[in-house]
N, C-alpha and C positions, 0 to 999 in steps of 0.2 A: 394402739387400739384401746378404747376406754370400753367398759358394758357395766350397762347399770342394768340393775335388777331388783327387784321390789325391795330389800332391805339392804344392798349390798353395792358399794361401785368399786369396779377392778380397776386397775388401771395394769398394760399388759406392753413392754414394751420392745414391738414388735424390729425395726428397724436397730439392729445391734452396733453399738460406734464400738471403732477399734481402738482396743487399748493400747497405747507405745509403751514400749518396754526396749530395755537394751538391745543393743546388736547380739542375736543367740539368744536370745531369750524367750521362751513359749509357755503359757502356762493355758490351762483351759480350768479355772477353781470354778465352779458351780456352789453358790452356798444358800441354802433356804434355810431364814433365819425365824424368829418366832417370837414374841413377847407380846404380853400382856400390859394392861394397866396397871397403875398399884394399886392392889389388895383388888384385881380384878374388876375395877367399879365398870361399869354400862354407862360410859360417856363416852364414845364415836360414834355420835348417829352418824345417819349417811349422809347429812348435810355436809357435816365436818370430814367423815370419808372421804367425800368426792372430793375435796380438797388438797387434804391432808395426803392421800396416796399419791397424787402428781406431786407434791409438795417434797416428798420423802425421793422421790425420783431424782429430783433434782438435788438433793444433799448426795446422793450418790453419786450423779453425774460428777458435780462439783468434784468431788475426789476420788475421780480416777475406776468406778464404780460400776459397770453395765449393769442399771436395773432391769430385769427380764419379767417380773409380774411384782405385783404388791394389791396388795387385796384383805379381808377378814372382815371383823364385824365389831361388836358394838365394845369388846371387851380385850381384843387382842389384834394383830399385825403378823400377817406373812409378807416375807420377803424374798424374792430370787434374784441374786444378783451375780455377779462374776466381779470377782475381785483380780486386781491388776498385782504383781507379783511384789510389789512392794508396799502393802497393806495387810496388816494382821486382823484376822475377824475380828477381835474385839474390839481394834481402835476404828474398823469400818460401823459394828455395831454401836460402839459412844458418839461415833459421827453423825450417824442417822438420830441414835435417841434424845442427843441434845439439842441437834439441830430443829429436830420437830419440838421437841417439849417448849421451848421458847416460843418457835411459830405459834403454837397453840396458846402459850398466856400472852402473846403481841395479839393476837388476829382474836381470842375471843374472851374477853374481860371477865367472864362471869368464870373461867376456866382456870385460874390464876394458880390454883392449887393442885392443877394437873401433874400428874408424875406416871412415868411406864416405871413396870417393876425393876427392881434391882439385876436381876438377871436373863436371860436368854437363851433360847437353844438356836445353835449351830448345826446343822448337819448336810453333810455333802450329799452332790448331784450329781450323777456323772450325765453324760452327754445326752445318750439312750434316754435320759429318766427326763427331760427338762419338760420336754412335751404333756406330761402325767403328770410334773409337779404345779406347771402351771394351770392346767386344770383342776386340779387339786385345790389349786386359791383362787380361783373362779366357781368353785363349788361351796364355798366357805357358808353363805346362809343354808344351803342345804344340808350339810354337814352337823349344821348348831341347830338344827331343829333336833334332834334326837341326843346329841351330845355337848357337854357342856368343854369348855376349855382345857379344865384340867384333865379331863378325862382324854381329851386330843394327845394334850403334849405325855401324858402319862404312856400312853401308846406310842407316839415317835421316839420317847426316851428307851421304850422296851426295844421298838423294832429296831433300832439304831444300835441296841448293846448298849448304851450306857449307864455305867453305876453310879448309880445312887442312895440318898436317905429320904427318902418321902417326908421325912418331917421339916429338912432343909430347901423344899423345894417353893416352897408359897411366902409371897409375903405380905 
């Protein structure tokens, strides 16, 4: 299911493929992932959104991935995806960021110099919550009208518990 919305297109993926895993083997990982651009810059209009979120979909599909929503605005990327048991978040997370950074300097010339930040937040979903999280990145222009990015991730770093140095966290 795609929605576009005055500043914003979701892309929401409703229809879940099943992940093969070994004989005994079940996992249900729920991961909503998050990054920005580098040094935050305001280049994902929603031209390049609407593109770029089905685009990211299919780097996932590609390895083993169920995208569940992907959505956000002009400076950062939500992600919901379910990861197959034999993929560690961050080599899921290098697969999507590199996979699109290239799309983006192939597909838009003037973009060449494009980079998402160095780092990202990870944090889990349990089953109960997928419903809330996906709304959550379907609210994304709503959300940046009153709150800036940092300000977001600074809040799911708190409510999530984890530690850090504010000074190590931007780049």
């Amino acid at each position: 299911m795609n929605t576009k919305t005055e500043n914003i297109y979701v892309v929401c993926f409703l229809a879940y493929d099943t992940i093969l895993s070994m004989a005994n083997t079940f996992s249900c990982l729920n991961i909503h992932c998050v990054f920005s651009t580098k040094e935050r810059v305001r280049v994902l209009n929603p031209d390049i959104r609407e593109r770029l979120w089905p685009y990211m979909g299919g780097i996932a599909k590609q390895n083993g991935m169920i995208p569940k929503c992907i959505g956000g605005v002009s400076d950062h990327v939500h992600l919901l995806v379910t990861l197959p048991t034999r993929l560690a978040i961050a080599k899921a997370v290098q697969l999507i960021k590199a996979g699109s950074s290239a799309w983006i300097h192939q597909t838009f010339p003037n973009l060449r110099n494009f980079a998402w930040q160095q780092g990202y937040g990870a944090f889990s979903v349990g089953i109960s919550q997928v419903q809330e999280t996906v709304h959550y990145i379907e609210q994304q222009l709503e959300h940046h009208r009153t709150r800036t990015f940092q300000e977001e991730y600074l809040a799911f770093l708190k409510k999530h518990g984890a530690h850090f140095d504010e000074k190590y966290l931007w780049d």
